[in-house]
ZALUM-679355 format. One record per residue: residue number from 1; residue in three letters; chain; x, y, z of N, C-alpha, C in turn. Coordinates in steps of 0.2 Angstrom, whole numbers. Layout:
N
[node NUM 'ALA' 'A' [X Y Z] [X Y Z] [X Y Z]]
...
END
This chain:
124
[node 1 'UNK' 'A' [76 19 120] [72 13 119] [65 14 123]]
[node 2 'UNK' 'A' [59 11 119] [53 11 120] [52 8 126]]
[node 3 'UNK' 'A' [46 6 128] [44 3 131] [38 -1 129]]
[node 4 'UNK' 'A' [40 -11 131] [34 -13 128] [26 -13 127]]
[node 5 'UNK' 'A' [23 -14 124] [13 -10 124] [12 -17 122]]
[node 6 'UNK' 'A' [6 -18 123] [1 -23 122] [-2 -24 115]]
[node 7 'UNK' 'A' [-1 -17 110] [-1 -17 103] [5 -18 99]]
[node 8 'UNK' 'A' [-1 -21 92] [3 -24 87] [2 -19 80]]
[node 9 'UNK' 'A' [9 -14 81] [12 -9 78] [17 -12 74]]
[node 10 'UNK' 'A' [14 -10 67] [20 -10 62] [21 -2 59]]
[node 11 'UNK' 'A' [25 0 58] [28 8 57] [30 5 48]]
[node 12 'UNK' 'A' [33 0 47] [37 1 39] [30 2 35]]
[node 13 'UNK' 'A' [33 3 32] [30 6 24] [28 -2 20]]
[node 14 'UNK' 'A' [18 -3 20] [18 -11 18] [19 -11 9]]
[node 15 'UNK' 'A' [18 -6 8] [15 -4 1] [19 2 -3]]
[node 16 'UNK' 'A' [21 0 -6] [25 7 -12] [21 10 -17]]
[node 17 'UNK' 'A' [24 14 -20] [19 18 -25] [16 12 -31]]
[node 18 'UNK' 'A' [11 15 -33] [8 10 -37] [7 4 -37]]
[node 19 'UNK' 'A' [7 4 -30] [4 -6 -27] [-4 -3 -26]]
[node 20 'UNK' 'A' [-8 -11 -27] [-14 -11 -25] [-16 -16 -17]]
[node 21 'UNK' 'A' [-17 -8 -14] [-22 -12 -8] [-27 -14 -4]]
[node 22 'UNK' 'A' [-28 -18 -3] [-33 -21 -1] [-33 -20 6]]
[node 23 'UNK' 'A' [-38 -16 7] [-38 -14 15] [-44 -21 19]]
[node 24 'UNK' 'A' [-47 -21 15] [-53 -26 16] [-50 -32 19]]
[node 25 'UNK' 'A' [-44 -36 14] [-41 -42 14] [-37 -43 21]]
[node 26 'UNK' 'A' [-32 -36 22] [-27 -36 26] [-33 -34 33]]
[node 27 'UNK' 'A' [-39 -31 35] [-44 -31 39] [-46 -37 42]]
[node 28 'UNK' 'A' [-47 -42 37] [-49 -48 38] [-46 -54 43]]
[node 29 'UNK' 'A' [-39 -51 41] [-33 -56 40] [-29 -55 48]]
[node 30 'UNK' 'A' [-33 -50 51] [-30 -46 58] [-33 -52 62]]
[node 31 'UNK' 'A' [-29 -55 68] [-32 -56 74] [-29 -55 80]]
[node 32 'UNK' 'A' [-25 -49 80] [-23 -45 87] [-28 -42 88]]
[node 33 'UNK' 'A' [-30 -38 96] [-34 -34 99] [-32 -28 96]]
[node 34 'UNK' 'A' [-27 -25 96] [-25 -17 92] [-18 -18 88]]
[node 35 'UNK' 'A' [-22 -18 83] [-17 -19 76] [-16 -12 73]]
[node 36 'UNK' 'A' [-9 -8 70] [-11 -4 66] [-4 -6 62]]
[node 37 'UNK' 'A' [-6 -4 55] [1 -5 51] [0 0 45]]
[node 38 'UNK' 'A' [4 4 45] [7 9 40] [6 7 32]]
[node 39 'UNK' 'A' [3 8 29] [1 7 21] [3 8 17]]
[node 40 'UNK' 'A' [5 14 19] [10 18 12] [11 26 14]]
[node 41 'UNK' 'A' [16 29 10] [17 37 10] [15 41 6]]
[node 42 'UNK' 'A' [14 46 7] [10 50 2] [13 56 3]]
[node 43 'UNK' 'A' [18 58 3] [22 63 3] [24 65 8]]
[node 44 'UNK' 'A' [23 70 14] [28 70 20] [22 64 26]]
[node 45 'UNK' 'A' [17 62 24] [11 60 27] [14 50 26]]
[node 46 'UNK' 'A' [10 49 32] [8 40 29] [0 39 30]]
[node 47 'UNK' 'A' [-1 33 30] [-10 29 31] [-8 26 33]]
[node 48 'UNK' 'A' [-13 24 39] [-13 19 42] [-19 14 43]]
[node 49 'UNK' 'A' [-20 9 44] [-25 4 44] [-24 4 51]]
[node 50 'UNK' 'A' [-29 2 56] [-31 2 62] [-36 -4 64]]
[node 51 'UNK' 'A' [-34 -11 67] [-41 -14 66] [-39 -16 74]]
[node 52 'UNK' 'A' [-45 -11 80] [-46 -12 86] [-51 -15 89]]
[node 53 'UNK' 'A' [-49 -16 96] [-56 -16 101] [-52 -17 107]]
[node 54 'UNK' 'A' [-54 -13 114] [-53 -12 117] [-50 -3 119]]
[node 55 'UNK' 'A' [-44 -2 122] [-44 3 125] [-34 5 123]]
[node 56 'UNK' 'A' [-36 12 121] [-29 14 121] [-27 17 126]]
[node 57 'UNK' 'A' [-19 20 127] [-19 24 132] [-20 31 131]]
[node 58 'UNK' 'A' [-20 34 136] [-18 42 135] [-13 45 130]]
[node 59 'UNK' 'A' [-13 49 128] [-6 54 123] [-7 58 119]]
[node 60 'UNK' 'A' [-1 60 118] [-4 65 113] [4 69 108]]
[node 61 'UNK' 'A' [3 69 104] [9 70 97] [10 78 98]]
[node 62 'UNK' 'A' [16 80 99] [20 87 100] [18 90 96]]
[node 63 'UNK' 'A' [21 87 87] [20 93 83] [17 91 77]]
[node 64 'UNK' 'A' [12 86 76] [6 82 70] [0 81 73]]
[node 65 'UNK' 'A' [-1 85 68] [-12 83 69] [-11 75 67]]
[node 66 'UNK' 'A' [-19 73 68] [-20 64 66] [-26 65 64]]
[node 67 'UNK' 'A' [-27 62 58] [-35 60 58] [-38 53 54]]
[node 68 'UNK' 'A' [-43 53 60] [-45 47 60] [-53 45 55]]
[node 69 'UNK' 'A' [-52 39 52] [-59 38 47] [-61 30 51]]
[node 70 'UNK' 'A' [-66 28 52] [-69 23 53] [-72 21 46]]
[node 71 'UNK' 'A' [-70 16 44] [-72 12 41] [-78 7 43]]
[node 72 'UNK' 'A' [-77 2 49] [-83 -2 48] [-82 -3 57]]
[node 73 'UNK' 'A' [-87 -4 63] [-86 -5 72] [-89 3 73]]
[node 74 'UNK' 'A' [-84 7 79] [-89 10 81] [-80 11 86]]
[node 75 'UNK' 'A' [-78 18 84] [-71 22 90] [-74 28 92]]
[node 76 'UNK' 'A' [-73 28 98] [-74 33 103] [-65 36 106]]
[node 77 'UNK' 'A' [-66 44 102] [-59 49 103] [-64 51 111]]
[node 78 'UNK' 'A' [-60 51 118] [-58 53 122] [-54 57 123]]
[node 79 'UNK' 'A' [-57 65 125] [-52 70 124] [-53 72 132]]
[node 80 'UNK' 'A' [-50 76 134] [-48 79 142] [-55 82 141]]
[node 81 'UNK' 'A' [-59 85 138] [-67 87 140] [-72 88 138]]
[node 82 'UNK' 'A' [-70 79 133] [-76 78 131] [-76 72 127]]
[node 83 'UNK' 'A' [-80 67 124] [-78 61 120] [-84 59 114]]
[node 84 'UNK' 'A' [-79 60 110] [-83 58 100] [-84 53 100]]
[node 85 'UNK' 'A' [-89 51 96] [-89 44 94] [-91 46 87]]
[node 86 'UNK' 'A' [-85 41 83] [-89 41 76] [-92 32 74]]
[node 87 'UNK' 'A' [-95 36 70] [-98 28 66] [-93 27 60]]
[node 88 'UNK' 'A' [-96 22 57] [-92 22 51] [-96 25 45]]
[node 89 'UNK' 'A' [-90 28 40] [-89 34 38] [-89 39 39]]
[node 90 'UNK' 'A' [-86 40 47] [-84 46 49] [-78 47 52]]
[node 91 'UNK' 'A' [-76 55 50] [-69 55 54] [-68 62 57]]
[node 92 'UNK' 'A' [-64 62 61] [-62 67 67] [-54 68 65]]
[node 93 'UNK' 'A' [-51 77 66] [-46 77 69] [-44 79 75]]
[node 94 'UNK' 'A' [-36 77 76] [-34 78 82] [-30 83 82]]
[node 95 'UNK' 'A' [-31 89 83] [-24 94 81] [-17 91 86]]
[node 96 'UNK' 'A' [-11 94 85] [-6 94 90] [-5 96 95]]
[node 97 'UNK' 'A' [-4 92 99] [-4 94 105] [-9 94 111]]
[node 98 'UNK' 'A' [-13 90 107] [-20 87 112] [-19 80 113]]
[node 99 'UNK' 'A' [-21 80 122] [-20 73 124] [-27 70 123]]
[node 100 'UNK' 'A' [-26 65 120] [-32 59 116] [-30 52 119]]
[node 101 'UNK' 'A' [-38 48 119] [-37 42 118] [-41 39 114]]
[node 102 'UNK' 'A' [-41 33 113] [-45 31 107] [-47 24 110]]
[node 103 'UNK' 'A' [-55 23 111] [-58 16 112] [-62 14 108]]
[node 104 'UNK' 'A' [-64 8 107] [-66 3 103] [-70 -3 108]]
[node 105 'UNK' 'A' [-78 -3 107] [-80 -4 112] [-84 -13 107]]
[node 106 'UNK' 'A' [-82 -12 102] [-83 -17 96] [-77 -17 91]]
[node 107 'UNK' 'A' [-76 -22 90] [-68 -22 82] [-71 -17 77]]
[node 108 'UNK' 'A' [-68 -14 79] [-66 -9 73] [-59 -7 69]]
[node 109 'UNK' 'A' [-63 -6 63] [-57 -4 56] [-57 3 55]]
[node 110 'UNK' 'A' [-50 7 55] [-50 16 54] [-46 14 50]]
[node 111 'UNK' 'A' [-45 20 46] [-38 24 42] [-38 28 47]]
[node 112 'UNK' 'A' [-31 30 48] [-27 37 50] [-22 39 42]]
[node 113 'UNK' 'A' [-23 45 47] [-21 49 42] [-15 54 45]]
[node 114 'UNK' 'A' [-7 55 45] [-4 59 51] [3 59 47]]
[node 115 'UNK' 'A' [6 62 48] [15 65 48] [18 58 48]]
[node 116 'UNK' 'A' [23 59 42] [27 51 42] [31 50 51]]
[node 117 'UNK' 'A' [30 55 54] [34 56 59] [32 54 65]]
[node 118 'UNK' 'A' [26 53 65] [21 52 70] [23 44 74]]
[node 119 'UNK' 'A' [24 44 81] [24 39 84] [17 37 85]]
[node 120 'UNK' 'A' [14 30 85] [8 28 85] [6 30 92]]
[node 121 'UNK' 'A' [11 27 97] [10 26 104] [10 36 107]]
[node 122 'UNK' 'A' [13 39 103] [12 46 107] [20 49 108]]
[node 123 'UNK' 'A' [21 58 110] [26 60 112] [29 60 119]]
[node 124 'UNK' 'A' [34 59 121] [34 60 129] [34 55 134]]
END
């Protein structure tokens, strides 16, 4: 059993093959502080929609890279020595096994992009 977070994590799959989605609509439609919900699969991978502000924790994923795209705000990746900031229409990856965190100092919208296996919150 997990432990409860302050984020609003959906892991199910919103979307099956050959649906249409509207990332815009479901972006709009957010009013948690860190929302991320899983969109669909794409073979051993999922997407995710991210719409933040504020501060994540530390972590970091044993055995998946992650990457992240900004869509529209402004996320700063926090690594142990050194810290990214993308704008939107940028993105960053996180190989395995690097501790990260992710802020949002404005709402912002990201796709992820990571292993259907990846827990959002981290390994460990």
């Amino acid at each position: 059993m997990t432990a409860p977070t302050p984020y609003t994590i959906h892991n199910n799959v919103a979307f099956g093959f050959l649906s249409l989605i509207d990332v815009d609509r479901i972006r709009q439609s957010v009013t948690d502080d860190w929302f991320n919900q899983t969109l669909c699969q794409v073979n051993d991978c999922v997407v995710r929609l991210g719409v933040v502000q504020g501060e994540f924790h530390w972590h970091k994923h044993d055995n998946e890279d992650e990457f992240f795209f900004v869509l529209d705000g402004r996320l700063i990746i926090d690594l142990e020595d050194r810290s990214v900031e993308l704008q939107p229409k940028q993105g960053f990856t996180i190989p395995k096994g690097v501790v990260h965190r992710t802020r949002a100092p404005v709402r912002t919208a990201m796709l992820m992009f990571e292993g259907s296996t990846v827990s959002p919150t981290g390994d460990g």
